[in-house]
C-alpha positions, 0 to 999 in steps of 0.5 A: 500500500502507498504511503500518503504524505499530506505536506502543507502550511498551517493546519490544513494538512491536519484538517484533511486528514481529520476530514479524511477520518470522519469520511473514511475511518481510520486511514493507515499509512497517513502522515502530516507534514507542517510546513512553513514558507520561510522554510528552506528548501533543505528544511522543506525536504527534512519535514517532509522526509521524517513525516514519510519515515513514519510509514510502513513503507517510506520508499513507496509514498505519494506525497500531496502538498499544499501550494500557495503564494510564490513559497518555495513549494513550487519547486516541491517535485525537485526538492524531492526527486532524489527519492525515486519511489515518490510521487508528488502531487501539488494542491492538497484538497480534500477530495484529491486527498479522498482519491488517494486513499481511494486509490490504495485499495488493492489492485488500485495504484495512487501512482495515477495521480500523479500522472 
């Protein structure tokens, strides 16, 4: 099963995950990322990368991130190219975040998304 890493600033990644809960029960292999836009992008990869630590599998993980403003989430697909089991996807939302958790039943692919 792919992890899911929700990346984003303030609480938002915990308020799609809690939202994620109500509608879908308890997600395994969920984790949460709080970021902030005066983050380098070394301590952008280092949040993410502990949060994907967490998973059953941290090689095999889709991460969703939140994009706002000219930060440097931009970039979010290069500063985490070295790790080649990923896929990122930009512009956390709930129902993005429903199709992940969607897409990791068996026979599924959340790679899709990524697409």
């Amino acid at each position: 099963m792919t992890g899911i890493v929700l990346a984003s600033h303030g609480g938002l990644a915990e308020g799609v995950r809690d939202s994620l809960r109500m509608l879908l029960g308890d997600q395994a292999d969920l984790a949460c990322a709080s970021l902030e836009p005066s983050m380098s992008p070394d301590e952008l990869r280092a949040m993410i990368t502990s949060a994907a630590q967490g998973l059953s599998d941290p090689a095999d993980v889709l991460v969703l991130v939140d994009l706002w403003g000219g930060t440097p989430f931009n970039q979010s697909s290069a500063l985490l190219a070295d790790h080649e089991g990923w896929a990122v996807v930009t512009g956390l939302n709930l129902p993005m975040a429903i199709e992940a958790c969607s897409s990791r039943e068996p026979g599924s692919s959340a790679r899709g998304l990524a697409a």
